[in-house]
C-alpha positions, 0 to 999 in steps of 0.5 A: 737249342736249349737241349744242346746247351743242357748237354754241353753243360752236362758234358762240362760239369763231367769234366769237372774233377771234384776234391775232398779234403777233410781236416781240423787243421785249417792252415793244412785245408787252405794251403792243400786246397789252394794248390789242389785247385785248378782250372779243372777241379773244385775243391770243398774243404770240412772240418769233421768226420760228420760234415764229410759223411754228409759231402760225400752222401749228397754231392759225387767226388773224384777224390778225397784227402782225409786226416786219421785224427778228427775231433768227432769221429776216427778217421778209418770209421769215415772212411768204411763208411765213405767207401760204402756210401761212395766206392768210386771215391778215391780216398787218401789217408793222411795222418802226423801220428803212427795209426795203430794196428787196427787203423792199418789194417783199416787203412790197407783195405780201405783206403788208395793210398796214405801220406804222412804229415808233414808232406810237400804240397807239390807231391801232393799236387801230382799225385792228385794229378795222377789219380785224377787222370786215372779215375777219368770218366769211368766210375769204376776205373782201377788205381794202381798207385803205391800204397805209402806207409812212411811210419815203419810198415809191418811186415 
């Protein structure tokens, strides 16, 4: 009996879609987490660039929102380094300024999509939705989702 409970705990916590979102703005990370939350998902909300390399070192997310700007580190750094520690995590940049060049290209290899600020937070609920339902249960899943760069892409 108490291996059936230890499975049937396990199989839920599976189910369980985790969110990351990383920012200094703590207006943003309360109203993004607020509608991010559900019934389904757990969100954690960071404020640097350090506490989110130390989230994603000990605990395994779905998803991840992550700001350009942070005051500790740059954000396409995190990033590089997220997707080595965790390459089955989803990352959405975000930004309300024009990357440069460098964090593009960056941003272009690395990241699943990018959004700028300010944003609806009813897109951001369903393209969190959409991405959650493609990652499902394989940690390797594909995500075919336009990458968005709404500061003049380079062409």
């Amino acid at each position: 009996m108490g291996n059936f409970f230890m499975v049937e705990q396990q199989i839920e916590n599976e189910q369980i879609k985790r969110i990351l979102i990383v920012d200094d703005e703590s207006l943003l990370c309360q109203g993004l987490g607020k509608a991010l939350r559900s019934s389904g998902t757990q969100v954690k909300t960071v404020g640097n660039g350090n506490l989110a390399l130390q989230e994603i070192s000990s605990s395994n997310y779905h998803l991840c929102f992550l700001d350009l700007f942070l005051p500790d580190l740059n954000g396409t750094d995190v990033l590089v380094r997220m997707k080595e520690i965790s390459p089955q995590t989803k990352v959405v940049m975000m930004t309300a300024g024009v990357p440069t060049d460098n964090a593009q290209d960056t941003i272009e290899k690395n990241a699943d999509m990018f959004l700028t600020k300010p944003f609806e937070l009813l897109q951001v609920k369903l393209l969190s939705q959409s991405i959650l339902a493609e990652v499902g249960f394989s940690k390797g899943a594909a995500l075919n989702l336009p990458r968005i760069f709404a500061h003049g892409s380079r062409d």
